[in-house]
N, C-alpha and C positions, 0 to 999 in steps of 0.2 A: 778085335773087340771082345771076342768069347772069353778071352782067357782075365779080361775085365769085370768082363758080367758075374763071373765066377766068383772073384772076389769081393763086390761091391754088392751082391745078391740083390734082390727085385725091391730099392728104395721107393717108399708110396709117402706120400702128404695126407693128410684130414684134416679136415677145416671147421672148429666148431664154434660155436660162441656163446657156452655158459659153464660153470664149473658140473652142473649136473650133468651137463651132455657127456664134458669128459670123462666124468666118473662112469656115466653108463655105456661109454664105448670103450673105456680099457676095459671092464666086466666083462663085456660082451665078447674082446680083442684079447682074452690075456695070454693065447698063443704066440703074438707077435715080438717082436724085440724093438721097443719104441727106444729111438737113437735118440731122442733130444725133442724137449717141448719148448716153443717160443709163445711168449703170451706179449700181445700189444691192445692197445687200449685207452681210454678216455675215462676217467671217474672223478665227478662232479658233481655240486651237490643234490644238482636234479638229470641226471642224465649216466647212464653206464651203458659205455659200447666198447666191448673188448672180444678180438679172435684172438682163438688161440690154436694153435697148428701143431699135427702131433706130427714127427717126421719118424717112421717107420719102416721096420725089414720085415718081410715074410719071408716063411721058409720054400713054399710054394713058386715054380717057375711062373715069370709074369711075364703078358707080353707086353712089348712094347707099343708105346704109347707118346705118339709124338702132342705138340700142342703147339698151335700155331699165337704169336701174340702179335696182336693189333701195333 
């Protein structure tokens, strides 16, 4: 698995839910290498619910981090 790790480097998710957040988290992030942003969402004419998920490398060794789902 190391010789994985190595190539795949420490992939991390952010979960946010409005265009200001994301703007002030890349600001915040702009050392990272954001791999790909997914935006989902409802917009209506009385109602807006949208995440949007930044999928991100750091350079930094991370550890691992399991997560158990229901």
């Amino acid at each position: 698995m190391g010789e994985h790790a190595e190539v795949a480097g420490c992939i991390q998710i952010k979960i946010l839910y409005s265009e200001n957040e994301v703007n002030k988290w890349l600001s915040e992030n702009a050392e990272v290498e954001v791999v790909d942003i997914k935006i989902t969402g409802l917009n209506t004419y009385d109602c807006s619910d949208e995440s949007i998920m930044i999928i991100y490398r750091k350079d930094e060794p991370c550890e691992e981090k399991r997560i158990s789902l229901p």
